[in-house]
SEMI-722137 format. One record per residue (C-alpha): residue in three letters; x, y, z; residue number from 1. Coordinates in nm, 4 decimals, padded with zeros to 6 digits, always signed. Example, Ala and Ser with C-alpha at 12.3 -4.5 7.8 and 13.67 -1.06 7.14 Angstrom:
BEGIN
ala, +01.2300, -00.4500, +00.7800, 1
ser, +01.3670, -00.1060, +00.7140, 2
This chain:
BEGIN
unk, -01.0269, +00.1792, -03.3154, 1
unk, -01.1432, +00.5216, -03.3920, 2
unk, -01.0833, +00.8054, -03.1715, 3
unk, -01.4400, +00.9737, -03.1805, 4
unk, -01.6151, +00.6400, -03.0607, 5
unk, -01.3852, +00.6986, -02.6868, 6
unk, -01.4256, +01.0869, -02.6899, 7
unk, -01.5826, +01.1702, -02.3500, 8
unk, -01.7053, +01.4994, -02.2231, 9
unk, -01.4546, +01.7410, -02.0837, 10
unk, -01.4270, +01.8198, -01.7036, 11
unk, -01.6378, +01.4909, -01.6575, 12
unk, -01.2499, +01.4062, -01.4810, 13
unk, -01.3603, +01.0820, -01.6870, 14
unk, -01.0993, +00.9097, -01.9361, 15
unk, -01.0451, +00.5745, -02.0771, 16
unk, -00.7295, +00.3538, -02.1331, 17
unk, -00.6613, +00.0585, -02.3509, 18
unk, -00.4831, -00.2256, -02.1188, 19
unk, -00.1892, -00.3873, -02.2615, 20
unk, +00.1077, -00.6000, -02.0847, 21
unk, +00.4109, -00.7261, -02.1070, 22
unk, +00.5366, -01.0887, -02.0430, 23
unk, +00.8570, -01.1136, -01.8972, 24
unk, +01.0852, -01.3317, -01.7963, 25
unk, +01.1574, -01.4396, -01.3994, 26
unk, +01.5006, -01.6059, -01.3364, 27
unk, +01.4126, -01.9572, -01.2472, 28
unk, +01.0863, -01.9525, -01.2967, 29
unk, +00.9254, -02.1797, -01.5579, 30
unk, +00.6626, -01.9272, -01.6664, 31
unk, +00.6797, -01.5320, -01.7264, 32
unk, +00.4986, -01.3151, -01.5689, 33
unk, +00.2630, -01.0426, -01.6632, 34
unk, +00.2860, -00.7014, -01.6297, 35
unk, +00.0081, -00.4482, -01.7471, 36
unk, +00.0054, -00.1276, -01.8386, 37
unk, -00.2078, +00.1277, -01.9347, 38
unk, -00.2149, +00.4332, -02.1708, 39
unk, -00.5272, +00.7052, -02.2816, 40
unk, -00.6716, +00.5669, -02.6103, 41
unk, -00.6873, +00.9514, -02.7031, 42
unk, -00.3115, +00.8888, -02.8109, 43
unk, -00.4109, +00.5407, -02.9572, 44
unk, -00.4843, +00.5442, -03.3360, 45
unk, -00.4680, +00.1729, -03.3617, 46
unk, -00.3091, -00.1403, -03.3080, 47
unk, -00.1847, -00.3624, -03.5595, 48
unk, -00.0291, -00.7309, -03.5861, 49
unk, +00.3442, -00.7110, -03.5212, 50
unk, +00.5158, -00.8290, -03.8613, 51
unk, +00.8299, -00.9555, -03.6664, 52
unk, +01.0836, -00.6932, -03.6449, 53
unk, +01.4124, -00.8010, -03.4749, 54
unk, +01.6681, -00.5843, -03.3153, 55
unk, +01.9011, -00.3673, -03.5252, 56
unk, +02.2570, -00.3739, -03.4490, 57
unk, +02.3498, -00.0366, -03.5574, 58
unk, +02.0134, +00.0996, -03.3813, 59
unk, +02.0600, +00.4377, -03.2199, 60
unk, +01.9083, +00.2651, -02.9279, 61
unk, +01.8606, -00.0611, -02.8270, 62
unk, +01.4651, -00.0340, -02.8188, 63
unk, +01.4763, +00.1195, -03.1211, 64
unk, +01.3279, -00.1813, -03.4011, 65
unk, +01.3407, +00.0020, -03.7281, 66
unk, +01.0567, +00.1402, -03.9618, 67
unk, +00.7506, -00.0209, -04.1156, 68
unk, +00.4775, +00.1001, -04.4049, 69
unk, +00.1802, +00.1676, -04.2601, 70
unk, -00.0459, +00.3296, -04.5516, 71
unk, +00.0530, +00.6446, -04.5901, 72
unk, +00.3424, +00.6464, -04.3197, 73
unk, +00.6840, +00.4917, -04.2416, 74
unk, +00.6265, +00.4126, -03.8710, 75
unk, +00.8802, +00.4095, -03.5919, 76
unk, +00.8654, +00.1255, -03.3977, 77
unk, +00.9831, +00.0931, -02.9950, 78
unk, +01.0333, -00.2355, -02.8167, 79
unk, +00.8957, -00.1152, -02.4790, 80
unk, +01.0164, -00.4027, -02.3068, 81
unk, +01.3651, -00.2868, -02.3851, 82
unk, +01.3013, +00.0454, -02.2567, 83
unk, +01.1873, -00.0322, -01.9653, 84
unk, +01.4899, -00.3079, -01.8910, 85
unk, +01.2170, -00.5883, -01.9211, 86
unk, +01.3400, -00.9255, -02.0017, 87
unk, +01.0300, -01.0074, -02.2342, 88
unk, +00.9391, -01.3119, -02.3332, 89
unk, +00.9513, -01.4822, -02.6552, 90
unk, +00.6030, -01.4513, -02.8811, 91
unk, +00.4605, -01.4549, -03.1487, 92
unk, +00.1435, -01.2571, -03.1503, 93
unk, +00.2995, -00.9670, -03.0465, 94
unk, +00.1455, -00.5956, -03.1317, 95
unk, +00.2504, -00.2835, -03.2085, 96
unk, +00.0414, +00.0211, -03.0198, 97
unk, +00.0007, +00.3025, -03.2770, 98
unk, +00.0206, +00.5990, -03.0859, 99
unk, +00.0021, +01.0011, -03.1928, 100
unk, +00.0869, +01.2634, -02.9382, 101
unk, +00.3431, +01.5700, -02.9664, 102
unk, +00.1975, +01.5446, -03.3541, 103
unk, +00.4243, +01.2655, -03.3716, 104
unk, +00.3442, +00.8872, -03.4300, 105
unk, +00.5218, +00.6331, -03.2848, 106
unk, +00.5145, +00.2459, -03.2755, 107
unk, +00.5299, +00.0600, -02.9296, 108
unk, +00.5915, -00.3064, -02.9317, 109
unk, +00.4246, -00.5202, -02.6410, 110
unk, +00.3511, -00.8851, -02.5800, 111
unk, -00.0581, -00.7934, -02.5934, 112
unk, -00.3376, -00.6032, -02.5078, 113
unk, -00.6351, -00.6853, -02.3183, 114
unk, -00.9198, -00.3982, -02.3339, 115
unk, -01.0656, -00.0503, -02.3329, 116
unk, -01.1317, +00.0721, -01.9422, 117
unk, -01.3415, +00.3360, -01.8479, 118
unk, -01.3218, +00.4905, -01.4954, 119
unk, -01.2313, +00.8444, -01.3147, 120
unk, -00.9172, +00.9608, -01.2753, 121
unk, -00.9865, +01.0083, -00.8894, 122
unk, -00.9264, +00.5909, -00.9525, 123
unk, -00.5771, +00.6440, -01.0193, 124
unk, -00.3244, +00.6711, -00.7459, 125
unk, -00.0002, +00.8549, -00.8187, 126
unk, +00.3384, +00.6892, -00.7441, 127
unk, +00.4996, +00.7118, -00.4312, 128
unk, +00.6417, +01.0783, -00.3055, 129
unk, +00.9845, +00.9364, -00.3406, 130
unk, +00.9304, +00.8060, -00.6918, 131
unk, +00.7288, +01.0758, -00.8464, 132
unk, +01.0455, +01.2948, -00.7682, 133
unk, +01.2940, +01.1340, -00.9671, 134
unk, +01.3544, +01.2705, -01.2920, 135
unk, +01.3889, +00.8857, -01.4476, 136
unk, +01.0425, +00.7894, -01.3084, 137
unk, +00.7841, +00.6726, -01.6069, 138
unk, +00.5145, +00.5600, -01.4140, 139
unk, +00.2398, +00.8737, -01.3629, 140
unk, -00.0133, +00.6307, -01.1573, 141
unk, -00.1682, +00.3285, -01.0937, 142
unk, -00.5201, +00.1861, -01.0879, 143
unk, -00.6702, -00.1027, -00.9179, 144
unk, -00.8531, -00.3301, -01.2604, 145
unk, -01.0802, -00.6595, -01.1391, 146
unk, -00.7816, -00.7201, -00.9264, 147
unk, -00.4134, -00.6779, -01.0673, 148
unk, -00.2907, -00.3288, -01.0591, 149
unk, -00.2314, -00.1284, -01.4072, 150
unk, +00.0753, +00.0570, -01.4473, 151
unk, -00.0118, +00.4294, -01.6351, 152
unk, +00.2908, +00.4691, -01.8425, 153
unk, +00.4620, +00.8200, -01.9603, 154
unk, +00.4964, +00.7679, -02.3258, 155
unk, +00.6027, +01.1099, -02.3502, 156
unk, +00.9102, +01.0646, -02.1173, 157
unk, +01.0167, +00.7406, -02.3563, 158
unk, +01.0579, +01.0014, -02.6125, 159
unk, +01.2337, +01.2867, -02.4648, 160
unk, +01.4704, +01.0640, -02.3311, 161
unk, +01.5164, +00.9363, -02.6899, 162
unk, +01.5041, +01.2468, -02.8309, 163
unk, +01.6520, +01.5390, -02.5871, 164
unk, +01.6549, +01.8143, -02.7903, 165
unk, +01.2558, +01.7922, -02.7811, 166
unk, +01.2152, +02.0531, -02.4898, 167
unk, +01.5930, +02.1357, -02.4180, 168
unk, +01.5938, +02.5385, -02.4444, 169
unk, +01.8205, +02.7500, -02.6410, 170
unk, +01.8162, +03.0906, -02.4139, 171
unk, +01.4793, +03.2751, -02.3324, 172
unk, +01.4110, +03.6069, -02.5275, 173
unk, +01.3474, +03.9191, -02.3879, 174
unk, +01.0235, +03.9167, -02.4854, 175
unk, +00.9424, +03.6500, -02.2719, 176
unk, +01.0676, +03.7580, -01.9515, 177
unk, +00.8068, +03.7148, -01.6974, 178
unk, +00.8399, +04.0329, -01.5062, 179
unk, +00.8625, +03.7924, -01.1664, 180
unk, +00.5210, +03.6915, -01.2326, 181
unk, +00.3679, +03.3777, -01.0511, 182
unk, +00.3041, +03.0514, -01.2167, 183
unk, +00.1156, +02.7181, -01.0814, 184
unk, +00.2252, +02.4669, -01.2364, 185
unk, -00.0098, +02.1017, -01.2103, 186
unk, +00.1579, +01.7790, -01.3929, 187
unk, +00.2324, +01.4368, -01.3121, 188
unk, +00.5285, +01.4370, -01.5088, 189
unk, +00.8415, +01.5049, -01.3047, 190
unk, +01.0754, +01.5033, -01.6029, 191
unk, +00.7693, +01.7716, -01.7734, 192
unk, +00.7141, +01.9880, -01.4435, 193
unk, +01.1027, +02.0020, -01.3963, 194
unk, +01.1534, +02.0987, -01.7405, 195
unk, +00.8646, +02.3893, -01.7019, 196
unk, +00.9893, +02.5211, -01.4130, 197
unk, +01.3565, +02.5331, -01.5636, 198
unk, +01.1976, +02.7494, -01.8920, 199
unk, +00.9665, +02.9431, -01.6413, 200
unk, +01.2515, +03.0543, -01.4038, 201
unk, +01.5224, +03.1172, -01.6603, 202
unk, +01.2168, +03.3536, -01.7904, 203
unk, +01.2085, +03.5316, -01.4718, 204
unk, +00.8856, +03.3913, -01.3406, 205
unk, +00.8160, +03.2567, -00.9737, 206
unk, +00.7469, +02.9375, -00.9995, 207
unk, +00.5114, +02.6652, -00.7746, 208
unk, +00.4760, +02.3051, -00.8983, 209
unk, +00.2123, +02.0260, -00.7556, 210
unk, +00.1811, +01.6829, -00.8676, 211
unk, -00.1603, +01.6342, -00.9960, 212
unk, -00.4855, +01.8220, -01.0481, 213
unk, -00.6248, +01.7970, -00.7403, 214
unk, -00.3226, +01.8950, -00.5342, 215
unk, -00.3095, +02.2179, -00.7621, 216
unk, -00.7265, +02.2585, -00.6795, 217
unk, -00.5883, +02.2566, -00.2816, 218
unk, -00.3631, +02.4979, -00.3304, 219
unk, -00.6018, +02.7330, -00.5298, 220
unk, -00.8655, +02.6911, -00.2719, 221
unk, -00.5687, +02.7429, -00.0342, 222
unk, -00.4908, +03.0854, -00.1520, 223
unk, -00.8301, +03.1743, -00.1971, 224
unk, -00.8431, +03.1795, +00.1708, 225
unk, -00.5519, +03.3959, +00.2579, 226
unk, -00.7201, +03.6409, -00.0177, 227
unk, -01.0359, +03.6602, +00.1758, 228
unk, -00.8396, +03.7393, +00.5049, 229
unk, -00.6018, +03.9713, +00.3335, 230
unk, -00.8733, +04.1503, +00.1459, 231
unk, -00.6977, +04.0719, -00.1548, 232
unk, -00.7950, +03.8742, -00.5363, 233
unk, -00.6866, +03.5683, -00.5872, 234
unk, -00.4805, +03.7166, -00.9036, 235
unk, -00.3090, +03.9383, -00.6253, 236
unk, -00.1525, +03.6221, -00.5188, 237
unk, -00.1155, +03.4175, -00.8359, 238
unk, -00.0791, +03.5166, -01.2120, 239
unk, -00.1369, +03.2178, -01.4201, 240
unk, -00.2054, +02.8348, -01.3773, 241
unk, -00.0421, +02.6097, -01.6242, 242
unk, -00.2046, +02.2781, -01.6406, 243
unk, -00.1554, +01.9206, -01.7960, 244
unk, -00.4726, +01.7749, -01.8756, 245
unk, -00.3853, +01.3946, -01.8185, 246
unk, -00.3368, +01.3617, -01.4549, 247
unk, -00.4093, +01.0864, -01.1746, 248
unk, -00.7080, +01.2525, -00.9446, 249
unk, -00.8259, +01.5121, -01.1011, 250
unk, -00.7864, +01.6297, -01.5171, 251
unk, -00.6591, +01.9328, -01.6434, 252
unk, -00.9976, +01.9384, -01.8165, 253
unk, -01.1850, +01.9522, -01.4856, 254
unk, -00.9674, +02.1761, -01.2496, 255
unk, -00.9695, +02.4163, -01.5659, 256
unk, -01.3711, +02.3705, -01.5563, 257
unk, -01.3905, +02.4412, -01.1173, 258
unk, -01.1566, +02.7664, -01.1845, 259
unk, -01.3731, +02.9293, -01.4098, 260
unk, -01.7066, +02.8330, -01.2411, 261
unk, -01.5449, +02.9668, -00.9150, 262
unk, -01.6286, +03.3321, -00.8437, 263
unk, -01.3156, +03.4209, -00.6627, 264
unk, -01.0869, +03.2158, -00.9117, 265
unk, -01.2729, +03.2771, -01.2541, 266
unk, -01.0297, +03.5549, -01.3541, 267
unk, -00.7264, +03.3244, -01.2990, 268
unk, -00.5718, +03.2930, -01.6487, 269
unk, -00.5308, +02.8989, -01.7467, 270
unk, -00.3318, +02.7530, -01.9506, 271
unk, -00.3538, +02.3516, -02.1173, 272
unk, -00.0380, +02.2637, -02.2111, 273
unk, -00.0432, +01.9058, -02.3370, 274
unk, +00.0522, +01.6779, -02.6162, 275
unk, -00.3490, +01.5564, -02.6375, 276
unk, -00.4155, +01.9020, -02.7574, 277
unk, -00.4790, +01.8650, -03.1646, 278
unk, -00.7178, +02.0544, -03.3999, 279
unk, -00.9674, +01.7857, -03.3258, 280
unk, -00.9148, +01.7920, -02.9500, 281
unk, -00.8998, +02.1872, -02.8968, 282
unk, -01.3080, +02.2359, -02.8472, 283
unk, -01.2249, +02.0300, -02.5262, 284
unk, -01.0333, +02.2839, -02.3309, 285
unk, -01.2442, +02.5902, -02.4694, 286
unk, -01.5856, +02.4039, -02.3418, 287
unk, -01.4012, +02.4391, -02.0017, 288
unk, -01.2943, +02.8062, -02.0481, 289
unk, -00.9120, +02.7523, -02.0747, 290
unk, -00.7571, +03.1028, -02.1938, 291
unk, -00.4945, +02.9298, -02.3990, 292
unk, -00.4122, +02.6169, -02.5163, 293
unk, -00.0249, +02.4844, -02.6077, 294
unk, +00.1143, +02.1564, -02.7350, 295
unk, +00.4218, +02.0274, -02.6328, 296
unk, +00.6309, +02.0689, -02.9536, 297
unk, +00.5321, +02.4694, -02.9017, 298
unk, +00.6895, +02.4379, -02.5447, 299
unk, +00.9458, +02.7048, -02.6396, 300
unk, +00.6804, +02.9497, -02.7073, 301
unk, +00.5055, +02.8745, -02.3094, 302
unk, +00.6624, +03.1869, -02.1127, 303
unk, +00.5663, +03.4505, -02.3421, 304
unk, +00.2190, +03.3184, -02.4147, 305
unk, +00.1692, +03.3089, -02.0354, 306
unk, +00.3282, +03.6193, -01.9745, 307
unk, +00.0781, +03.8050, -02.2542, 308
unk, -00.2116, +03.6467, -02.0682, 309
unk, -00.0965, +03.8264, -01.7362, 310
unk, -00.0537, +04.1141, -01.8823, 311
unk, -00.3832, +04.1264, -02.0583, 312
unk, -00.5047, +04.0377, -01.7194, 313
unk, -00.3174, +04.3511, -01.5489, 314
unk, -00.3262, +04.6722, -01.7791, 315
unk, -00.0751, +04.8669, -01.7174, 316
């Protein structure tokens, strides 16, 4: 599967996701059942035959099945199932998804996959208000597919809980400090958005989080109003929006795209801070306008990029 043949237009709030599922095991029951899940093939280089890998005993976690050649690469390879405290069941024609985000490639193992799906993302529902607010929630949405529901899984959450140190800080420099400027934050991501607003606020900027694209569009059009009735800009109000691009409802590509065609928001700095931002993938956010664009490995480096932004936006 090649990544160019699924590139779609940015701002289009258009994306596609290859299907897989899990089988798993129901006490009592004679057969498993199935479980799907979903994922954007942006982060999907391929997927390959699974060549049988069984647990390790010294593992550093359970889901953890060792390493296998793949070309050029020694691949990492993550039951899912075990992850997710899924009971799967026994087969052999599993596959491993071959996934690169955070400039990192990672196997997943899971009992199949189905297809390729194309739809909106206004399709996908987010999780429950309850749900999306616990820091140990992995599910980002859910769509409706010729009648089962697909679960959109956080990939990116597997990881950092694997690997911590990912986007744990080590103290803010000075040079960062945000003066008490004020951030919008939009991502689906609770453990993400948590972890932004922690780096944000230890950097001295005032901080406001919402869920999704669209909830962050609300509250843009929102303060646009109590800028026309206070005779103020919208950047009176707001410094900077920082924006994930995959999100259920609306895409960081498209709320990026409906700032800067707005009149009254264009001058709103924006920021894409994703792990589907590459070298190959960057034309995307600048066909949209986005001022800056930052992957998740340069997470440290967020405040003070933001901050120059706002200041480049305010002369002294």
């Amino acid at each position: 599967m090649s990544q160019s043949d699924v590139l779609l237009e940015s701002g289009t709030n258009e994306l596609e996701i290859i299907e897989f599922y899990i089988d798993e095991l129901q006490p009592g029951a004679p057969n498993p059942q199935r479980e799907y899940f979903g994922v954007n093939v942006a982060k999907v280089l391929e997927v390959i035959e699974s060549p049988g890998l069984v647990p390790l005993p010294s593992a550093p976690h359970p889901c953890f099945m060792g390493t296998i050649p793949l070309r050029d690469l020694v691949l990492p390879v993550l039951d899912l199932s075990v992850w997710l405290k899924m009971d799967k069941a026994p087969n052999d024609l599993e596959v491993i998804l071959v996934t690169e985000f955070n400039k990192t490639v990672t196997g997943f193992l899971v009992s199949g996959v189905t297809q390729i799906h194309r739809f909106s993302w206004s399709s996908i529902q987010p999780p429950s208000h309850v749900l999306s607010r616990l820091d140990t929630n992995c599910i980002t949405g859910m769509v409706d597919i010729e009648g089962h529901f697909v679960l959109m899984l956080d990939l990116e959450k597997v990881l950092s809980d694997l690997n911590p140190e990912i986007y744990e800080s080590e103290g803010v420099s000075q040079t960062a400090m945000g003066e008490g400027f004020r951030a919008l934050i939009a991502d689906d991501s609770t453990a993400l958005r948590m972890m932004i607003h922690r780096n944000l606020t230890e950097a001295n900027y005032q901080v406001d989080t919402a869920n999704d694209g669209e909830e962050a569009w609300m509250r843009l059009l929102s303060l646009k109003d109590q800028a026309a009735r206070d005779n103020k800009r919208v950047v009176d109000l707001v410094d900077i929006l920082i924006s994930d691009i995959e999100m259920p409802k609306m895409d960081g590509y498209t709320l990026t795209r409906r700032v800067k065609e707005d009149p009254d928001l264009k001058d709103l700095p924006v920021v894409l801070f994703s792990s589907l931002i590459t070298d190959d993938q960057r034309h995307k956010g600048e066909s949209v306008g986005a001022d800056d664009q930052i992957t998740k490995p340069e997470f440290m480096t967020l405040a003070e990029r933001a901050a120059n932004l706002i200041r480049k936006n305010h002369p002294a």
